[in-house]
C-alpha positions in Angstrom: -7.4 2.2 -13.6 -4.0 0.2 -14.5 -2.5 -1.5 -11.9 -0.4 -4.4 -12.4 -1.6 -7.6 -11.0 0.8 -10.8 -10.3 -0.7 -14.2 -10.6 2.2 -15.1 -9.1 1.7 -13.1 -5.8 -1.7 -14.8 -5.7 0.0 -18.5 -6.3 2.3 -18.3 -3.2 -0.2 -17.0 -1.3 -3.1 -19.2 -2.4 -0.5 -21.8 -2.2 0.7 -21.8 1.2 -3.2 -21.3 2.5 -3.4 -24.8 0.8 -0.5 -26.2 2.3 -1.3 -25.3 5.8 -5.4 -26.5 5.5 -4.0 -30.0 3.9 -1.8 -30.2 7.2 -4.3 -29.5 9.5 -7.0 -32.1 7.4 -3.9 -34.5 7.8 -3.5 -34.1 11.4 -7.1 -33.3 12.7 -8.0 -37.2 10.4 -5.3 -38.5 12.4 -3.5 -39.7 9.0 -0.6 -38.4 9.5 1.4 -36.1 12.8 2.1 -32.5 10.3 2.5 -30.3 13.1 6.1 -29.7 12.7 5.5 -29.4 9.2 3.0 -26.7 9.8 5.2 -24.4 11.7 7.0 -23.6 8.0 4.4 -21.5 6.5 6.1 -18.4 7.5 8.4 -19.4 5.0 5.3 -18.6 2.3 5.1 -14.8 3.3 9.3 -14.9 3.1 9.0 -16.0 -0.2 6.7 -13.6 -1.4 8.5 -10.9 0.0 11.7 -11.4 -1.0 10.2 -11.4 -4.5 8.5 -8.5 -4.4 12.1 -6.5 -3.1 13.5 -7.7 -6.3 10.6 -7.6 -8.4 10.9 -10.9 -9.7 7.2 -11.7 -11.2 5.7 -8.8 -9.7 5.9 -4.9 -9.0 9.0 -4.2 -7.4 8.4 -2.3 -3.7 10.8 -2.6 -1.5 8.8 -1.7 1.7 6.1 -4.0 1.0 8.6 -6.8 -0.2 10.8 -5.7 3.2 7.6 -5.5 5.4 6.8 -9.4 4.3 10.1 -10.8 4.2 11.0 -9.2 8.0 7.6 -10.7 9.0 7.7 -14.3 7.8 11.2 -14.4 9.3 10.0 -12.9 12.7 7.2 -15.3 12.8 9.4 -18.2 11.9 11.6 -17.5 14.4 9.4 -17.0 17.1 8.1 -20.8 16.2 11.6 -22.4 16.8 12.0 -20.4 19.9 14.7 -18.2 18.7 13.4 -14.8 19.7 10.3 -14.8 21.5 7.3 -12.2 19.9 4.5 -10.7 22.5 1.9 -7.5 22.4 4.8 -6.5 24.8 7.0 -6.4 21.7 4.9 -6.1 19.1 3.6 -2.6 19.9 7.0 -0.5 20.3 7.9 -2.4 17.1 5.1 -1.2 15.2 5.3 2.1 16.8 9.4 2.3 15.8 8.0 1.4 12.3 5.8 4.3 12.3 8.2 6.9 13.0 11.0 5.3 10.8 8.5 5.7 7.9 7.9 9.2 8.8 11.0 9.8 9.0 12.6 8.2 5.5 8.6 10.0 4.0 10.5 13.7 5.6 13.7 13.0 3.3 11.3 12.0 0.5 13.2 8.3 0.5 9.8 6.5 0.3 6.3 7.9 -1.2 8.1 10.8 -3.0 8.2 14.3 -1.6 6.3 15.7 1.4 3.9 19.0 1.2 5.2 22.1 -0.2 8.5 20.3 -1.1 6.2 18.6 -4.1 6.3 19.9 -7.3 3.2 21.2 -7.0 0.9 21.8 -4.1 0.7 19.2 -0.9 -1.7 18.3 2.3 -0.5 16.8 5.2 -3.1 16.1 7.7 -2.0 14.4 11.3 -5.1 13.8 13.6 -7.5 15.8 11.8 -8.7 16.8 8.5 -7.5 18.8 5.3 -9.7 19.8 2.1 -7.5 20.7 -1.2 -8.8 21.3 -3.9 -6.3 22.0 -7.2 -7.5 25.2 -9.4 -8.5 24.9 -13.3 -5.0 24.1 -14.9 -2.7 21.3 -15.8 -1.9 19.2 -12.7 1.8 20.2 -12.0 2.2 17.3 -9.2 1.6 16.9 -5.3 2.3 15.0 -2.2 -0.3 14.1 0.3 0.1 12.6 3.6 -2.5 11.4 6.2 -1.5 10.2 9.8 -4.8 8.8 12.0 -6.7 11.8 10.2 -7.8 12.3 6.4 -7.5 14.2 3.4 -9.9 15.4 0.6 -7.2 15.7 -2.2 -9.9 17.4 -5.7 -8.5 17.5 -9.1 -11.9 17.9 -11.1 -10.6 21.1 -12.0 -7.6 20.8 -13.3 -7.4 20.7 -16.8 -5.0 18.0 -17.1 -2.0 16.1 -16.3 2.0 18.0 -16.6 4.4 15.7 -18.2 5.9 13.3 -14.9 3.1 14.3 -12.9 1.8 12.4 -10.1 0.2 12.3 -6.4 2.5 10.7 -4.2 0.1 9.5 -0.8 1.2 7.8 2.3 -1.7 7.4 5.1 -1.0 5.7 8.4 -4.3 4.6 10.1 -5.9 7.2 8.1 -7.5 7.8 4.6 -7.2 10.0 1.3 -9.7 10.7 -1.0 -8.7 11.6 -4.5 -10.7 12.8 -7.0 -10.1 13.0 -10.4 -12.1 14.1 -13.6 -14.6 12.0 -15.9 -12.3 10.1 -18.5 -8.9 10.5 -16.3 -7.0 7.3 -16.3 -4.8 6.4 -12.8 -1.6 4.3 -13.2 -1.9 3.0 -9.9 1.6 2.5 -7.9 0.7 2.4 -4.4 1.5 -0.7 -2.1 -0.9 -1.2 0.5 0.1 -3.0 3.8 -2.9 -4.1 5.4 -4.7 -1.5 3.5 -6.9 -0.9 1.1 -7.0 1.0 -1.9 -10.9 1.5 -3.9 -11.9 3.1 -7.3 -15.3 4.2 -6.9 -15.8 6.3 -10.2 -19.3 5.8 -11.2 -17.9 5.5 -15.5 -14.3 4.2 -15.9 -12.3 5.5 -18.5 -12.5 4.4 -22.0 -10.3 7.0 -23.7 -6.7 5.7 -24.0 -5.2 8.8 -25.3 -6.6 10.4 -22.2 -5.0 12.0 -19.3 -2.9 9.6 -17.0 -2.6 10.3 -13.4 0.4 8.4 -11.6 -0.4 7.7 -7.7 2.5 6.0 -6.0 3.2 5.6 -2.3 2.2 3.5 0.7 -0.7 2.9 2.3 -0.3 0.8 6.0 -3.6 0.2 7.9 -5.5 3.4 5.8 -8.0 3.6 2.7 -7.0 5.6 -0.6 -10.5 5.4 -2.3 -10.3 7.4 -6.2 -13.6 8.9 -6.7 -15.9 11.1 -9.0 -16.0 14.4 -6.6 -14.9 14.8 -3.2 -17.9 14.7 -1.3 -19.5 17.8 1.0 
């Protein structure tokens, strides 16, 4: 797998978790009054978002970088009494977020295209399961989508990757399983917001002329795991 990794993603954050356990040292020693100072750490996930919307230092993604940037600003906020965040709040929020995501995912504005509107086949699986499985020829493309239910996406058929191929995923509270055949290489674009994204292949490739599967899209509060064989 190649995925880009930002040392300096990992700075700010590592960074600001420093900042804010010096502080509390500080304060809990009684050396020095930092809880003012403490109430500016939001100002660490603002940071890293707004990088990551323009890609400075890292792999531009606007949602992710948008997701952090509205976040730390929320949270800030709510510290200085400016707006005032509760579970009252924060659940038609996140629900609104939801169905704006759909939504801009339906006009293909995020993640790429939806279902059959992919170049090649697609699987779209909302509160319940879906088993594809791609037949023994060049991967043309596809779009997979998985709202609190999953997906078994198989490509260990397919004889290899179409030029500009690629999966484009977005799970919600749910999970995709791709997988690929032996010696297939994954150029992973995928940002995950409070997600998590696995490659569980028992051999990783070692062929660099090999195929090269692109996977872009989002994945918020799910699991994309890349595997050997979709299991049983």
């Amino acid at each position: 797998m190649r995925r880009e990794r930002s040392p300096l993603g990992q700075l700010i954050i590592g960074g600001t978790i420093l900042f804010v356990g010096l502080l509390w040292t500080l304060d809990t020693m009684d050396i020095a009054d930092t809880e003012e100072l403490v109430q500016w750490w939001p100002l660490g996930l603002v940071l890293l978002g707004s990088l990551k919307l323009t890609g400075i230092g890292m792999r531009r993604s606007v949602v992710g970088g948008g997701f952090l940037a509205v976040l730390g600003l929320a949270i800030l906020f709510n510290q200085f009494g400016a707006i005032e965040l509760s579970l009252r709040v924060f659940w038609p929020v996140l629900i609104m977020t939801f169905g704006a995501l759909l939504v801009a995912r339906s006009f293909g504005w995020i993640g790429g295209r939806v279902g059959i509107l992919a170049p090649g086949e697609g699987s779209t699986a909302v509160m319940g399961g879906v088993v594809h499985r791609e037949p023994a020829q060049p991967f043309q493309g596809g779009a997979v989508t998985a709202v609190m239910g999953g997906v078994d996406y198989d490509l260990t058929l397919a004889t290899g990757v179409a030029p500009d191929a690629a999966v484009d995923v977005f799970a919600v509270w749910g999970g995709i399983d791709l997988a690929v055949p032996p010696g297939w290489r994954i150029d992973m674009q995928v940002t995950a917001l409070l997600g998590g994204i696995n490659d569980t292949r028992s051999l990783a490739p070692t062929d660099p002329a090999g195929p090269t599967l692109v996977v872009r899209g989002i994945v918020m509060m799910g699991g994309l795991d890349i595997k050997d064989r979709v299991d049983p």
